[in-house]
N, C-alpha and C positions, 0 to 999 in steps of 0.2 A: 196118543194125543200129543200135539208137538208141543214145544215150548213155553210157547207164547201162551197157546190154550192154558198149561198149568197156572202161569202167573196171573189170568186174568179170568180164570174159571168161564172162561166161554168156549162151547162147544163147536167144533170145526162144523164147517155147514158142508154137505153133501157136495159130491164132485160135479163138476157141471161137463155138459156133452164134449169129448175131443174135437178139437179146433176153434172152443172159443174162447174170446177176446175177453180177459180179464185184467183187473189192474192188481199191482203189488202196490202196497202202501206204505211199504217198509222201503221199499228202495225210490224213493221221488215218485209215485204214480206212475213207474212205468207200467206198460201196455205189455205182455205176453199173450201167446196161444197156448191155452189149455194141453198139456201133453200127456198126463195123467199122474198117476201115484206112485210114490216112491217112499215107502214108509208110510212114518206119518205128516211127509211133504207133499206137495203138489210140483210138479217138474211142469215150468213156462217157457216158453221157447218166446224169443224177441221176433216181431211182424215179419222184421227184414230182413232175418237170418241169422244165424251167430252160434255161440252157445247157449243152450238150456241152463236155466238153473233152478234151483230148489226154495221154495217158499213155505211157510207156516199157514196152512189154509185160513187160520183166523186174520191175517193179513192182507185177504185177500179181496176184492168185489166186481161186479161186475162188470164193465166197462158202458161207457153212454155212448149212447148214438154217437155224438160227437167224438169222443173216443176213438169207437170202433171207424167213422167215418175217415179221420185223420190216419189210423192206422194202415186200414184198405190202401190209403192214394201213396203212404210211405210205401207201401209191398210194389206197387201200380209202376211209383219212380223208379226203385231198385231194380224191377223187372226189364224195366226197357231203358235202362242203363248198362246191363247186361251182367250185372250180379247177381250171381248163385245163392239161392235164397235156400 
C-alpha cells in the first residue's frame, strides 16, 4: 500500500488497462499514460513524451473526455512537429 493509502486508509483502486489516460492529482492534474506498476506506485508517462514517473495510485483518476480530448490533440501537435514522443 503506498503512502498516501496509509495516511488516509483508503484503499488503492485496481490498475486500469496500459495506455490509458489518467490524471495525477498530486502533481497540478496532469494527464499521464497508464504504464503500469512499480511497487506499490503506478508509472505515468506524460502524452507528449518525456519521463515516466511514479504515482501513489490513491492519487490518482480517471481522466474526462475533455481531458483525454486535450491530451490526444497535444500528442497530434508534437507528432507533426516532429518530436519524438
Amino acid at each position: 500500500m503506498g503512502h498516501t493509502a496509509r495516511l488516509t486508509g483508503r484503499t488503492p483502486p485496481d490498475p486500469p488497462a496500459l495506455g490509458t489516460l489518467v490524471v495525477d492529482t498530486v502533481r497540478d492534474d496532469r494527464v499521464g499514460e497508464f504504464r503500469g506498476v512499480a511497487g506499490p506506485y503506478w508509472s505515468l508517462r506524460p502524452v507528449r513524451g518525456g519521463a515516466e514517473w511514479e504515482v501513489d495510485p490513491v492519487s490518482v483518476r480517471l481522466a474526462t473526455p475533455m481531458e483525454r480530448l486535450r491530451a490526444e490533440n497535444a500528442r497530434c501537435n508534437a507528432r507533426s512537429q516532429g518530436r519524438f514522443l
